[in-house]
DRENDO-1510 file (C-alpha; in Angstrom, 1 decimal, always signed):
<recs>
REC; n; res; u; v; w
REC; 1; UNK; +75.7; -45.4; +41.3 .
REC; 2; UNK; +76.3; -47.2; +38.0 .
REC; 3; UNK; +74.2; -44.9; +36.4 .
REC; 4; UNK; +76.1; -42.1; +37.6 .
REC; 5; UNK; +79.4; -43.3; +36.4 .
REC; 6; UNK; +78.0; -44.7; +32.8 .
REC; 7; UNK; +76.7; -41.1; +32.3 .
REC; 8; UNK; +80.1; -39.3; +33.7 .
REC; 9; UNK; +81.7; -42.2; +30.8 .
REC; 10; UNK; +79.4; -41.3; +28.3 .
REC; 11; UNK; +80.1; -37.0; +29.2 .
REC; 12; UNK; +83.8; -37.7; +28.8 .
REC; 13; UNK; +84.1; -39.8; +25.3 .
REC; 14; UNK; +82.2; -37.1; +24.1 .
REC; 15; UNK; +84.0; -34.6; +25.4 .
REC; 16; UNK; +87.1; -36.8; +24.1 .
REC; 17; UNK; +85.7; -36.7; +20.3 .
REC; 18; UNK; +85.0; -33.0; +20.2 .
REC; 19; UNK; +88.4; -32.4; +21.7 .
REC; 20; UNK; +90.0; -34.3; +19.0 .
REC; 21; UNK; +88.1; -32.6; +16.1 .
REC; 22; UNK; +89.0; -29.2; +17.5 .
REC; 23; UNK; +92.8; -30.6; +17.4 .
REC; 24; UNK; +92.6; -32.0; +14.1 .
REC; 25; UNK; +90.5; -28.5; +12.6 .
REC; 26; UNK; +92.8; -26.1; +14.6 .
REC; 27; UNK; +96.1; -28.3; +13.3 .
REC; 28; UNK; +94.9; -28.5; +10.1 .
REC; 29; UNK; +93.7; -25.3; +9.1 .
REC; 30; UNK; +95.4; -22.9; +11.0 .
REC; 31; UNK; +98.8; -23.7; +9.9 .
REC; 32; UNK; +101.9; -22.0; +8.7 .
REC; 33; UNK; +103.6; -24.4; +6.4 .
REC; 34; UNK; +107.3; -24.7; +6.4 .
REC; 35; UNK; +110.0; -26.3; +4.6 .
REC; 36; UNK; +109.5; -29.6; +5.7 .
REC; 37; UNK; +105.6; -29.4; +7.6 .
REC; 38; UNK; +104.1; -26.7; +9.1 .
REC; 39; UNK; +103.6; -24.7; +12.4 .
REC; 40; UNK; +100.1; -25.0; +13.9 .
REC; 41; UNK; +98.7; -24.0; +17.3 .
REC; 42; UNK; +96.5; -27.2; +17.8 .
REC; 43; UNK; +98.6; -28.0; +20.8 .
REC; 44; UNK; +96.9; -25.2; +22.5 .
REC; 45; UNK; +93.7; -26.9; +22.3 .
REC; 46; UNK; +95.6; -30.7; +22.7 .
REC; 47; UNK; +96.5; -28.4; +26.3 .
REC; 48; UNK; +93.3; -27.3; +27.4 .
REC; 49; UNK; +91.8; -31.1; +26.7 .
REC; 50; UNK; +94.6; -32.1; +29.0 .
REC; 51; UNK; +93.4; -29.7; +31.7 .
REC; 52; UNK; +89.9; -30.3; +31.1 .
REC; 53; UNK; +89.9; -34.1; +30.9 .
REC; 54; UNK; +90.4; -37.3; +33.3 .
REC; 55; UNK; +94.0; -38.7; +31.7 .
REC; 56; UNK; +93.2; -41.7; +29.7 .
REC; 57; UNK; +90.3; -39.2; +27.6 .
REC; 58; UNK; +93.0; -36.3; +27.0 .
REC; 59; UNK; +95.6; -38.8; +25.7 .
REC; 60; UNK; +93.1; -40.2; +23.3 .
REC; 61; UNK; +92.1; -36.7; +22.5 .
REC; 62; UNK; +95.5; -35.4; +21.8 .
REC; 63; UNK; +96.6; -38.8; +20.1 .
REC; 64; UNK; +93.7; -39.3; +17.5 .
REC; 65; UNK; +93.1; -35.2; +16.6 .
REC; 66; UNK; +96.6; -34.7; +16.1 .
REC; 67; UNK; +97.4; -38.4; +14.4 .
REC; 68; UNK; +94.3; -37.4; +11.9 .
REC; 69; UNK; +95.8; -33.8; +11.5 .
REC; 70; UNK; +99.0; -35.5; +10.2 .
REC; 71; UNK; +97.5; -38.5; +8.2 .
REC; 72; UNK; +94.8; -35.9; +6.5 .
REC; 73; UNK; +96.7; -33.6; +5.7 .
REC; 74; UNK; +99.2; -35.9; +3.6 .
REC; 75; UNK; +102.1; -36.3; +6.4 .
REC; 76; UNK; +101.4; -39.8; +7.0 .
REC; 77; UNK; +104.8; -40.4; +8.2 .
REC; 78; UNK; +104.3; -38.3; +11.2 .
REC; 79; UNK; +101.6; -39.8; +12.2 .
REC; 80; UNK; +102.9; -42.4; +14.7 .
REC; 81; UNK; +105.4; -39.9; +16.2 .
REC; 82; UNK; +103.1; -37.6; +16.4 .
REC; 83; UNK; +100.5; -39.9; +18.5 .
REC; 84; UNK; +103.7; -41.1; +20.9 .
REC; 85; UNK; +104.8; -37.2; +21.7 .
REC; 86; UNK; +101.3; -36.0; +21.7 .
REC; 87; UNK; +100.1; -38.6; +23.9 .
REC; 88; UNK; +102.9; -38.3; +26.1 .
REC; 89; UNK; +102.5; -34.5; +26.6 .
REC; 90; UNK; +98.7; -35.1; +27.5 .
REC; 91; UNK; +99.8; -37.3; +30.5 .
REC; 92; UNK; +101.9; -34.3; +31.8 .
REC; 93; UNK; +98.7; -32.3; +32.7 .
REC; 94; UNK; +96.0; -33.0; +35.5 .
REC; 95; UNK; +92.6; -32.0; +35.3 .
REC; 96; UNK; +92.4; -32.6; +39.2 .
REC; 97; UNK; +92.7; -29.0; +39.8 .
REC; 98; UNK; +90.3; -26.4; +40.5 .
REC; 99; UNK; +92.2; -24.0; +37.9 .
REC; 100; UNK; +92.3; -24.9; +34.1 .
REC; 101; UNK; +95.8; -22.3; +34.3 .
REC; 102; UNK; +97.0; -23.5; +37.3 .
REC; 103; UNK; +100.7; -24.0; +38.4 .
REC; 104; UNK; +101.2; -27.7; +38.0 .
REC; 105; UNK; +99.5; -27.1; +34.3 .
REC; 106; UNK; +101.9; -24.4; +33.5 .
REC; 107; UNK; +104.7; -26.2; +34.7 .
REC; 108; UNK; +103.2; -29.0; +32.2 .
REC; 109; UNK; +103.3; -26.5; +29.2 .
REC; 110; UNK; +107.0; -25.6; +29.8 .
REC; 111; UNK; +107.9; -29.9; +29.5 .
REC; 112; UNK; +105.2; -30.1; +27.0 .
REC; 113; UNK; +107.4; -27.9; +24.9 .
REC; 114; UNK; +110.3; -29.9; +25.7 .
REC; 115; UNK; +109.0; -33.3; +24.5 .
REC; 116; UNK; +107.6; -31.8; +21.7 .
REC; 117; UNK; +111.0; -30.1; +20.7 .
REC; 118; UNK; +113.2; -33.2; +21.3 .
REC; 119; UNK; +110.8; -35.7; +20.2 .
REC; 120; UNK; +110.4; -34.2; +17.0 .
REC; 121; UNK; +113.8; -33.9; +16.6 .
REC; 122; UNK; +114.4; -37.8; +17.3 .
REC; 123; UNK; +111.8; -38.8; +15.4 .
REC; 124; UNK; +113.1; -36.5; +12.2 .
REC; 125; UNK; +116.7; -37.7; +12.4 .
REC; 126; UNK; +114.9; -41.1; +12.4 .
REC; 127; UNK; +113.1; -40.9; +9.6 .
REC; 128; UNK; +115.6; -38.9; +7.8 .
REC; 129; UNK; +118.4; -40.7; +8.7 .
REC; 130; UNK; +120.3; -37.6; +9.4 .
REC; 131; UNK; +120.5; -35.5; +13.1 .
REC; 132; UNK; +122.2; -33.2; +11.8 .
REC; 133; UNK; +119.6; -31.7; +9.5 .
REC; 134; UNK; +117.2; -32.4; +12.3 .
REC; 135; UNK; +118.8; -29.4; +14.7 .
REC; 136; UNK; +116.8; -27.1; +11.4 .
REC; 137; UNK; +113.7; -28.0; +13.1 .
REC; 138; UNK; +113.9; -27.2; +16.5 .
REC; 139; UNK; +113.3; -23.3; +15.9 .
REC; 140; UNK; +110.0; -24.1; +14.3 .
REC; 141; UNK; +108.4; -26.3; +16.7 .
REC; 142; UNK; +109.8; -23.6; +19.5 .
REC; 143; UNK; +107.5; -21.2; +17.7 .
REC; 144; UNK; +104.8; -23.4; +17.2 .
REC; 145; UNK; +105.4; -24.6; +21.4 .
REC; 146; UNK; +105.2; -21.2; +22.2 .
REC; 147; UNK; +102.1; -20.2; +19.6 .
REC; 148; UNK; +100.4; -23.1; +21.6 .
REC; 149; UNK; +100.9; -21.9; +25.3 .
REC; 150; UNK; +99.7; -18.8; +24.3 .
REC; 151; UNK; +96.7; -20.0; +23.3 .
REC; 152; UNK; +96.4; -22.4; +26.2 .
REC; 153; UNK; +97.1; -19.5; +28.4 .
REC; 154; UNK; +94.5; -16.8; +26.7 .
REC; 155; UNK; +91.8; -19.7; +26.6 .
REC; 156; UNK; +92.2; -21.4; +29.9 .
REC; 157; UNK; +91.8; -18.1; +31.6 .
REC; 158; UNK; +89.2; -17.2; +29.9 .
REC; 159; UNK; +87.1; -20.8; +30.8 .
REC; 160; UNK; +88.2; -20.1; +34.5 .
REC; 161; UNK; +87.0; -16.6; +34.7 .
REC; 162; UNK; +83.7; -18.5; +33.7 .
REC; 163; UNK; +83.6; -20.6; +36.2 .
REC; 164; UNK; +83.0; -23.6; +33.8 .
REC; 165; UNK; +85.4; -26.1; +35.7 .
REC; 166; UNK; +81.9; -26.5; +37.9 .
REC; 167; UNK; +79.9; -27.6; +35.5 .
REC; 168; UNK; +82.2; -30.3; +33.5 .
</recs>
């Protein structure tokens, strides 16, 4: 038995590390910069490590790929926003279901979006020091939500029509 569970351990950190380098890669290179940052899609992946992973392993997934996507690619200031909103729209999907695209994950993508939108915005007027100027940034990180559950979408159907939820 406590073989069993060091080796299901050992298969998620794993898992956990690759998921984070996919968000950091995908964040970090596929990006559209902007006037202040850029739009990326890496929450599509930070998504399907949600749906894929037990809940403490998709927070640390989502918190260190997109912390290191920030701090690497010379945003250091975003990075502790970033892990507090990234980690908290991990913990809004379950991996308990027998669909990576099922409805309480979709649900999850649409208040995903939300915390990413308003916590950005917070966390901009904070650093800032100005809210108003903050509202400029809410159309881009509705693009870049809606890049992501795209992505999460296309890719989580995909693994299900593959049946791979069996073999994790």
């Amino acid at each position: 038995m406590e073989r069993k569970r060091s080796r299901e351990h050992l298969k998620n950190v794993l898992m956990t590390a690759l998921f984070a380098a996919m968000i950091y890669v995908v964040t970090s290179f596929v990006k559209i910069p902007t006037y202040q940052g850029y739009i990326h899609v890496g929450d599509g992946i930070m998504y399907l490590a949600a749906a894929l992973l037990p809940m403490p392993y998709s927070i640390a997934a989502a918190a260190i790929g997109g912390g290191l996507a920030d701090y690497l690619s010379g945003f250091a200031v975003w990075v502790v926003p970033t892990v507090l909103i990234k980690s908290i729209e991990a913990a809004l999907f379950t991996s308990k279901e027998n669909k990576t695209v099922s409805k309480h994950n979709m649900i999850a993508v649409a208040l995903s979006s939300v915390v990413c939108m308003a916590g950005y915005y917070l966390a901009e007027g904070l650093i800032y020091g100005n809210f108003i100027s903050a509202l400029a940034s809410i159309p881009t990180n509705f693009i870049q939500a809606a890049g992501s559950a795209a992505l999460f979408v296309f890719m989580g159907m995909s693994l299900d029509k593959t049946g791979i939820r069996k073999n994790l």
